[in-house]
MARTIVEX-433701 format. One record per residue (C-alpha): x, y, z; residue number from 1; chain; residue in one letter. Coordinates in Angstrom, 3 decimals. Layout:
BEGIN
          x          y          z     k   c   r
          X          Y          Z   NUM   A   a
...
This chain:
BEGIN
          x          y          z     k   c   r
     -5.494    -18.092     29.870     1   A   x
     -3.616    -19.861     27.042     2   A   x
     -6.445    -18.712     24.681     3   A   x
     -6.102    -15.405     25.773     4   A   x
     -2.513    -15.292     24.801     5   A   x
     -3.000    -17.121     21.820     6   A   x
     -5.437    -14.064     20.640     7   A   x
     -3.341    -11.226     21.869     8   A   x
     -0.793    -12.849     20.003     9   A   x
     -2.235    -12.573     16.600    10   A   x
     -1.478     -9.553     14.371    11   A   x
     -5.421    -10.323     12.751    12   A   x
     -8.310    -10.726     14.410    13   A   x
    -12.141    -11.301     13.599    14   A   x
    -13.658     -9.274     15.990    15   A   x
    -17.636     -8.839     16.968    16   A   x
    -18.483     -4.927     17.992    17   A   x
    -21.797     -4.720     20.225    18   A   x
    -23.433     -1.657     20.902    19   A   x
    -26.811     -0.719     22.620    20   A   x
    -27.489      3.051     22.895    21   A   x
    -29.890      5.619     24.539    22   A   x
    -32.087      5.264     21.910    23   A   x
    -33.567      1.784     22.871    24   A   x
    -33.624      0.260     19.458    25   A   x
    -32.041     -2.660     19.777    26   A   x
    -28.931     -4.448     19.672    27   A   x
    -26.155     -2.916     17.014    28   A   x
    -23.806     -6.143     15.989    29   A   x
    -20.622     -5.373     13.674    30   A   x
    -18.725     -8.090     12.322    31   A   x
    -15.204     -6.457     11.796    32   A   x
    -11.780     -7.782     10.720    33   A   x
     -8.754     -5.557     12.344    34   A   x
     -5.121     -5.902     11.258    35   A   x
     -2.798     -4.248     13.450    36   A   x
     -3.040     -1.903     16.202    37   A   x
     -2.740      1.991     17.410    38   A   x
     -2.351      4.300     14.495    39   A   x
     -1.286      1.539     12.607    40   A   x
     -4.949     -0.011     12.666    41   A   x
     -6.816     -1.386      9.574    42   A   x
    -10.079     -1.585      9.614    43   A   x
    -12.577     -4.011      7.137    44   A   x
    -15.900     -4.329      7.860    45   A   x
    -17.692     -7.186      6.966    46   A   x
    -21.116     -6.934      8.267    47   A   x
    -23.488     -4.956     10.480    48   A   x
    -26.741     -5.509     11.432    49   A   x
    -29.306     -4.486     13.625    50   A   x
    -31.676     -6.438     16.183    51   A   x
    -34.099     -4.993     17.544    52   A   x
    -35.576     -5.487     20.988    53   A   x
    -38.868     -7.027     22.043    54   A   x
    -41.522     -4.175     23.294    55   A   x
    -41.193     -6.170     26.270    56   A   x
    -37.609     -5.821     26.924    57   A   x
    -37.370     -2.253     25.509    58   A   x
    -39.938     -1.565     28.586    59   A   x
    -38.092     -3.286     31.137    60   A   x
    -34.734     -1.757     29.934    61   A   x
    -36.869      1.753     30.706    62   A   x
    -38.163      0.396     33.623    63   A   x
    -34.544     -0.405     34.944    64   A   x
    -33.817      3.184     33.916    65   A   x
    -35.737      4.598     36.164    66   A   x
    -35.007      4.788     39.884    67   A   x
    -38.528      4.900     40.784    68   A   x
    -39.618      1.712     39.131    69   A   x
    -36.091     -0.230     39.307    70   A   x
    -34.309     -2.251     42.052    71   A   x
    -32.009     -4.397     42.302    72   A   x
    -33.606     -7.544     40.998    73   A   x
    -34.868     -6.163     38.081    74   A   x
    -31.354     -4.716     37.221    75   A   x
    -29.562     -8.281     38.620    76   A   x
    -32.033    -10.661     36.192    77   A   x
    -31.672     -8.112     33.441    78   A   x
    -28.347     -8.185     33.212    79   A   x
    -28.413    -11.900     32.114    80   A   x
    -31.237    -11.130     29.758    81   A   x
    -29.194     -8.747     28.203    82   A   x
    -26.198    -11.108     27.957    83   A   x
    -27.937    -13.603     26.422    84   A   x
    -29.577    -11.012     23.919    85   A   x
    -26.291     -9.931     22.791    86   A   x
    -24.510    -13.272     22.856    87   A   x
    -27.879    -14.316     20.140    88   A   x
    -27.019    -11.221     18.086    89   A   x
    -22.831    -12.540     17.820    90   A   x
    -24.359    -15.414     16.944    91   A   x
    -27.166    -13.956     14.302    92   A   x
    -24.465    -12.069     12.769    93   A   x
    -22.152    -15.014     12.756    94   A   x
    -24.853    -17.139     10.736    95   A   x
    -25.312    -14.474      8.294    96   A   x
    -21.819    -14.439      7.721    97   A   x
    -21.364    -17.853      6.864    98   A   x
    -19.014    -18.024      9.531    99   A   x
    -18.917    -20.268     13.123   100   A   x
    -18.582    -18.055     16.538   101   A   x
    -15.512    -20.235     16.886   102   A   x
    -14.103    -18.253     14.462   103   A   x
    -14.432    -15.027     16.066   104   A   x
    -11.177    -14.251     18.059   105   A   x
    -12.714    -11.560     20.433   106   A   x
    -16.062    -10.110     21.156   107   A   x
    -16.010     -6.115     22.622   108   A   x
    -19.665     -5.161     24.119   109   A   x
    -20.163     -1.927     25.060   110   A   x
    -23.641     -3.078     27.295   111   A   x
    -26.418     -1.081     28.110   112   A   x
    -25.939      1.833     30.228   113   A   x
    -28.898      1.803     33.351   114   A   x
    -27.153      4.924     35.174   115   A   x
    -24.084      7.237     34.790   116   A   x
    -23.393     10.131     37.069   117   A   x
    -20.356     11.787     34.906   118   A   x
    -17.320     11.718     36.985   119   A   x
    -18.409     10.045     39.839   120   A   x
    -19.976      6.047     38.989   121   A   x
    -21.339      4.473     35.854   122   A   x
    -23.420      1.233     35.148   123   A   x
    -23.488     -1.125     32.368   124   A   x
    -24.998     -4.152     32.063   125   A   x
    -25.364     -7.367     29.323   126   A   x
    -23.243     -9.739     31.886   127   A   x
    -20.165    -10.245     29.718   128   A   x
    -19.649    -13.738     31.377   129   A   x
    -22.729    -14.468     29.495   130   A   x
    -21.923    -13.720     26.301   131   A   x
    -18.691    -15.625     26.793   132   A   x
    -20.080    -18.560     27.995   133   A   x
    -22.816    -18.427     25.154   134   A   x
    -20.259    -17.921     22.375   135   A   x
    -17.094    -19.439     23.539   136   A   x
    -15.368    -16.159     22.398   137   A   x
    -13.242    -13.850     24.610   138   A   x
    -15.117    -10.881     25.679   139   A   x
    -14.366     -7.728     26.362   140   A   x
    -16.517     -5.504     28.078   141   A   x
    -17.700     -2.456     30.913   142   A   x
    -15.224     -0.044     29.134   143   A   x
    -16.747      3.037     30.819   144   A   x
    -15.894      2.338     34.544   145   A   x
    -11.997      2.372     34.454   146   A   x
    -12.161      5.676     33.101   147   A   x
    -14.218      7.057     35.876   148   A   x
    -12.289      5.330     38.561   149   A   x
     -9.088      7.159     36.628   150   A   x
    -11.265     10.125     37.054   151   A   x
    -12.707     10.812     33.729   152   A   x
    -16.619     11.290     32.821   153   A   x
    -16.695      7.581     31.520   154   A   x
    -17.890      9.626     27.929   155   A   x
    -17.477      9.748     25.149   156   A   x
    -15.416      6.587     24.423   157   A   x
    -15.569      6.719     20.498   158   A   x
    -12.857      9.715     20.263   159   A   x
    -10.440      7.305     20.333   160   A   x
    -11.105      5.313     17.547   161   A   x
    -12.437      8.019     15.612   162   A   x
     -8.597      9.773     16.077   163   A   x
     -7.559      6.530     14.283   164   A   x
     -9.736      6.142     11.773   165   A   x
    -10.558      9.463     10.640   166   A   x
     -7.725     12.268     11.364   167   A   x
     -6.486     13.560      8.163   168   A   x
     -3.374     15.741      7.957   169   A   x
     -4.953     18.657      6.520   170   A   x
     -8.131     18.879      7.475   171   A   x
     -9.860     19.762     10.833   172   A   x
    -13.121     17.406     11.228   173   A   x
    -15.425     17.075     13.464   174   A   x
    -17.191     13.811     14.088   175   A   x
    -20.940     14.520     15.355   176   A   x
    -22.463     11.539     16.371   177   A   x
    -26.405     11.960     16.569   178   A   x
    -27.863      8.761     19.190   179   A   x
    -29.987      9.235     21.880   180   A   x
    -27.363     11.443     22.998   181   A   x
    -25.428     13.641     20.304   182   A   x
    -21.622     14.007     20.945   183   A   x
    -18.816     16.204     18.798   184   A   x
    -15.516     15.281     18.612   185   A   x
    -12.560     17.376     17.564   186   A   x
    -10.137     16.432     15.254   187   A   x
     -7.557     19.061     14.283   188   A   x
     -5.826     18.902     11.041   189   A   x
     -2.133     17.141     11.535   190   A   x
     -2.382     16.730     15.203   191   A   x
     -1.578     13.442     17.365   192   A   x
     -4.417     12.037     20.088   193   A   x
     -3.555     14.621     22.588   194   A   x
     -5.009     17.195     20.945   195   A   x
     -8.640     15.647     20.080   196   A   x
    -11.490     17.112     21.925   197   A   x
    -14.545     16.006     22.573   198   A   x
    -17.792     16.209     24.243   199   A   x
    -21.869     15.794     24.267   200   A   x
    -23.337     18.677     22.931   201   A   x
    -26.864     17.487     24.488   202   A   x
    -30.080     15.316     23.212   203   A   x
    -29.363     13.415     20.045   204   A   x
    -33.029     11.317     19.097   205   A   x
    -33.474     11.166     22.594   206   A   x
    -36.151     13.226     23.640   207   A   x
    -37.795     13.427     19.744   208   A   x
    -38.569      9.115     20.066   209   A   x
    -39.973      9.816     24.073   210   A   x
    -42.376     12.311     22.418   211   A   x
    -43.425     10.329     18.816   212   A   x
    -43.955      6.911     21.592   213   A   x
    -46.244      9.541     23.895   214   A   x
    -47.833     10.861     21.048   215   A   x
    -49.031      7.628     19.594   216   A   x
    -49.946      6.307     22.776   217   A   x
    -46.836      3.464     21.965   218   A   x
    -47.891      2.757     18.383   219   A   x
    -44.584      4.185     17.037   220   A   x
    -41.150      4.928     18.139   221   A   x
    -39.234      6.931     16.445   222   A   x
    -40.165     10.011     13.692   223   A   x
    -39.230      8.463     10.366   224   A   x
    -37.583     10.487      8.013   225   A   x
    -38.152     13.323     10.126   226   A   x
    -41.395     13.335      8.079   227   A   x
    -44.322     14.589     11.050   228   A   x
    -41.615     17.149     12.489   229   A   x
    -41.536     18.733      8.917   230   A   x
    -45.041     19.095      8.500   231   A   x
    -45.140     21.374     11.864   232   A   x
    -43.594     24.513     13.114   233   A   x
    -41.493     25.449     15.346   234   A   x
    -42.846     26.862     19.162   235   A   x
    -40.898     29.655     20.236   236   A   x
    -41.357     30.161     23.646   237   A   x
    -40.593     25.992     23.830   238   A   x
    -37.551     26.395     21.807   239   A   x
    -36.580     29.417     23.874   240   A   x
    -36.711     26.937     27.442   241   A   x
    -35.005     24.399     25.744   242   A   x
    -32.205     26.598     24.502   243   A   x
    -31.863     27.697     28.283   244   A   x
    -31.518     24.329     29.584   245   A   x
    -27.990     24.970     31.597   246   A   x
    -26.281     21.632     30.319   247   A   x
    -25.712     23.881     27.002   248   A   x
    -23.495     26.393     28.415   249   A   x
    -21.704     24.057     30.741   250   A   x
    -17.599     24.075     29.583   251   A   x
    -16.369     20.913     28.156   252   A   x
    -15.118     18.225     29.356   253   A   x
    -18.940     17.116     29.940   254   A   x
    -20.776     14.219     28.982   255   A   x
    -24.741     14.174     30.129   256   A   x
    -27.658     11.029     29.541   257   A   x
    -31.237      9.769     30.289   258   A   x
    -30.842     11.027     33.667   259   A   x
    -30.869     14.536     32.262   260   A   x
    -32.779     14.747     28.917   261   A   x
    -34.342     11.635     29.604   262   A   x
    -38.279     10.090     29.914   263   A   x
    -39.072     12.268     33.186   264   A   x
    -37.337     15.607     31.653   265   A   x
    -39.161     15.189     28.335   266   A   x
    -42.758     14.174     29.533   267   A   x
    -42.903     17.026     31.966   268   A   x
    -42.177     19.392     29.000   269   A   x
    -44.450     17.702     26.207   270   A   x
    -47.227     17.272     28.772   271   A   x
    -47.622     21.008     29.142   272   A   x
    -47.101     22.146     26.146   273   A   x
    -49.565     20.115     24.749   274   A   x
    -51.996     21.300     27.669   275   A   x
    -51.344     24.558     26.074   276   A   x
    -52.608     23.538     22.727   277   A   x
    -49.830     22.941     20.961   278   A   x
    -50.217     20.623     18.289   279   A   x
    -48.061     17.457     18.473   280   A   x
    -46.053     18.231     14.849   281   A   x
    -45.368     21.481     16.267   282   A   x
    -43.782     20.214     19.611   283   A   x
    -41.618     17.395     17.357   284   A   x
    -40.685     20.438     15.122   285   A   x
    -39.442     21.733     17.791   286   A   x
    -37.623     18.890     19.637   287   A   x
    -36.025     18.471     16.229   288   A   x
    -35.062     22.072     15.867   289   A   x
    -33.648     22.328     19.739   290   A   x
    -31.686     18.924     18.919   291   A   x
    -29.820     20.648     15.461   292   A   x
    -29.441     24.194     17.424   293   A   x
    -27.915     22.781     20.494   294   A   x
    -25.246     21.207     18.353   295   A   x
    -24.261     24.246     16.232   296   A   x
    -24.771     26.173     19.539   297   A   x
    -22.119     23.944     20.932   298   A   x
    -19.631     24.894     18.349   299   A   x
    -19.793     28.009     17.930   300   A   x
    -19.697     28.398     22.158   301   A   x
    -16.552     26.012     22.117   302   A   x
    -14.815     25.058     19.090   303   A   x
    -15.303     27.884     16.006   304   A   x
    -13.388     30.338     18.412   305   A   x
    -10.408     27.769     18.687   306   A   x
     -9.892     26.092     15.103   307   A   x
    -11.464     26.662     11.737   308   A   x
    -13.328     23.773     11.264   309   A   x
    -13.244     22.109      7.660   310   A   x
    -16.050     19.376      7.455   311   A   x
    -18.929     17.823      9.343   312   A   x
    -18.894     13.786      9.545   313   A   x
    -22.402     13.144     10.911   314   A   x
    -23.306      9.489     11.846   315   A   x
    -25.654      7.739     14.186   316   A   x
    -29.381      7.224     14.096   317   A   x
    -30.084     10.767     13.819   318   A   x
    -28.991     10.675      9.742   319   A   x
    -31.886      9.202      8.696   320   A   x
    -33.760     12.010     10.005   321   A   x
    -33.757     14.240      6.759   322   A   x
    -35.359     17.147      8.238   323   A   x
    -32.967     17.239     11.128   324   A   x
    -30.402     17.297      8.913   325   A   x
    -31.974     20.133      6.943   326   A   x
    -32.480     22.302     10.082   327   A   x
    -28.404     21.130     11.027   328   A   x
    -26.991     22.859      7.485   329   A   x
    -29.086     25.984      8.262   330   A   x
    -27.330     26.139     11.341   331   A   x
    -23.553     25.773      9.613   332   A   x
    -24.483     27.304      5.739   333   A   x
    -20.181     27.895      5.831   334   A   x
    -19.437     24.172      6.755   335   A   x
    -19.742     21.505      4.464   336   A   x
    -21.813     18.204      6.038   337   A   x
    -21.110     15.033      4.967   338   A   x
    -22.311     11.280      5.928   339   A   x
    -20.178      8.335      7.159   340   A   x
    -21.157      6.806      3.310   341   A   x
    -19.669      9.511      1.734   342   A   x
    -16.132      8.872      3.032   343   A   x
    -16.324      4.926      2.452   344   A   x
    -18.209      4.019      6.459   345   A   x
    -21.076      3.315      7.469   346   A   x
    -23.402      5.685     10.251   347   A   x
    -25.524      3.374     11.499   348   A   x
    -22.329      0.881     12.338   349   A   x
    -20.236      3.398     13.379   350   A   x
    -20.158      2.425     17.715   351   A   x
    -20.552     -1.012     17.492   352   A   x
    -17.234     -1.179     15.365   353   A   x
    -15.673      1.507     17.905   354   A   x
    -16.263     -1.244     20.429   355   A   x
    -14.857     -3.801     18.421   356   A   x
    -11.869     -1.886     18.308   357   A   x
    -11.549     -0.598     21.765   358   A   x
    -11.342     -4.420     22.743   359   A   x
     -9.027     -4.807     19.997   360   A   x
     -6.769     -2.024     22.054   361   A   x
     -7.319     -3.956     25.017   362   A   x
     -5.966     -6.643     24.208   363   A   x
     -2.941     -5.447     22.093   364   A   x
     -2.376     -3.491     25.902   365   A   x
     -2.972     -0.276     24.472   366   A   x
     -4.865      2.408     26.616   367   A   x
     -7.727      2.921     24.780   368   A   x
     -8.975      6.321     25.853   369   A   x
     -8.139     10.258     25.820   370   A   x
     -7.579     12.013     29.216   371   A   x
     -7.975     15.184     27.271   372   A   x
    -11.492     14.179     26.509   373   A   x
    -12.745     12.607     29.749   374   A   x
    -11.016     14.207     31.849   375   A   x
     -9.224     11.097     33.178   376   A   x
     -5.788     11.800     35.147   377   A   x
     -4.060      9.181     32.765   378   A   x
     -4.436      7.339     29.506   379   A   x
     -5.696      4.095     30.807   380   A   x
     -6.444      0.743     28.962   381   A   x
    -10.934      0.125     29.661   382   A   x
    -12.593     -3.200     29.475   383   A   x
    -12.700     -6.591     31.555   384   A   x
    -11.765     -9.360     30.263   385   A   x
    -13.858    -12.672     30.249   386   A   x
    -12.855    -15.887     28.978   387   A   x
């Protein structure tokens, strides 16, 4: 207890973000260093790196995703697989650093998400008392649940710290992440945390990686560059399901996951498809084009008929993709779309340094997340402490 006090105590702190998404690439480990707190929050990052998961573990992470192949010791060992994982990556980042993980005041680990019904429950796992025990570094983590239980969605978390780190007092941004999952937030020009809005507009990479691993049999996972989706074209009548998938026209607050755009949703609709003949660029040409439309669909169904929106900060995974990118300014030609790098950030690093700073909250006692965008009945302050 003494060393928790001596931590939350300290106006600096050397903090460790961990983040492992939808997307099943691996761990994401930011090394950050955060002065202050709130709105009064600085922010320098000092490294960020990436490691990725054994096929092995990717599959069993699946596996545990899946309530036809799980149960509960599969989820109960993986959870300390998972904890050790990440407490290896603190420590990988640490040694690339040139630093010790005794000099890390505080770890924040977002976990891996297995199951989340929006509003309801929500389960993360990476046993935090693992990665403390491994490090010797306080550790905050399972942010997601004290929302729910407060009565929020659990999702999005990162509104929070993107109020603090991007609002601008002129300007009306919007911050589209592009994971597995893609999620908007709102943040209007001059205004204070209670008016950010924000929300998953549907699939991010999601369902483009399920269909690149089934069509290469496993031999790749993701679409690089976007490169085979621009060599095909885009299915209409496939498009035209997609579009009418009825998480699109559901009214924010709403979050959604695996459990709806996931493996089972995503094989059922390639599989046919390609028992119809269509060829396998063609079907990622159109996964790519859904996952761009469903975004701009999102704002202009919900947020061009409230504010007039100034810029597009797109981050995630889903900026390397070039040609979803391409498809994404055809859909906005009147909105300028800008990267993470262009305004001094970096995409890729962008959640595991929101965790980083969530914990951060946590332990300055601030509640670190936005009624108005969960839905929760109170600001609350998310994440268990272990020591």
């Amino acid at each position: 207890m003494q060393r928790l006090l001596q931590v939350a105590e300290k106006r600096e702190r050397l903090v460790a973000g961990l983040m492992s998404g939808t997307s099943l690439n691996g761990i994401d480990v930011a090394l950050v260093r955060i002065t202050g707190s709130g709105v009064h929050s600085q922010i320098k990052q000092i490294a960020f790196k990436t490691v990725g998961y054994e096929p092995a573990v990717r599959r069993s992470i699946r596996e545990a995703c899946r309530p036809a192949a799980s149960n509960a010791a599969i989820i109960c060992s993986l959870n300390f697989v998972l904890g050790e994982l990440f407490a290896e990556a603190v420590a990988e980042i640490c040694k690339d650093s040139g630093i010790t993980p005794a000099e890390l005041d505080l770890i924040g680990s977002h976990g891996q998400t297995i199951w989340h019904q929006p509003g309801k429950s929500t389960f993360q796992i990476g046993e935090a008392a693992v990665i403390a025990e491994r490090t010797g570094v306080v550790t905050v983590a399972d942010f997601r649940v004290r929302d729910v239980a407060a009565g929020g969605q659990g999702a999005p978390l990162v509104p929070y710290t993107e109020y603090l780190l991007y609002r601008h007092p002129l300007k009306t941004r919007l911050l589209q992440n592009i994971g597995g999952i893609a999620n908007v937030t709102v943040l209007p020009a001059g205004g204070g945390a209670a008016t950010v809005t924000a929300f998953d507009t549907g699939p991010g990479n999601m369902m483009i990686d399920y269909a690149v691993n089934r069509l290469t049999n496993g031999e790749q996972q993701y679409d690089k560059g976007g490169e085979w989706a621009g060599r095909g074209g885009v299915n209409k009548p496939m498009l035209a399901e997609l579009m009418a998938h009825p998480y699109l026209s559901c009214i924010p607050p709403k979050t959604t996951g695996r459990e709806v755009f996931g493996d089972a949703y995503t094989a059922e609709l390639v599989n046919r498809y390609i028992a119809q003949g269509v060829a396998a660029a063609d079907i990622l040409a159109t996964l790519t084009c859904f996952t761009a439309r469903s975004m701009a669909d999102a704002y202009r169904r919900f947020i061009l008929p409230q504010v007039h929106v100034d810029e597009v900060i797109v981050s995630g995974g889903g900026v390397h993709n070039r040609t979803l990118l391409t498809l994404l300014r055809r859909e906005l030609p009147d909105i300028p779309l800008l990267s993470q790098e262009e305004l001094g950030f970096s995409s890729d690093a962008k959640e595991a340094v929101a965790f980083a700073m969530l914990a951060n909250e946590a332990i300055s006692g601030h509640a670190n997340n936005l009624p108005a965008v969960t839905g929760a009945r109170a600001p609350v302050i998310m994440g268990k402490i272990s020591l």
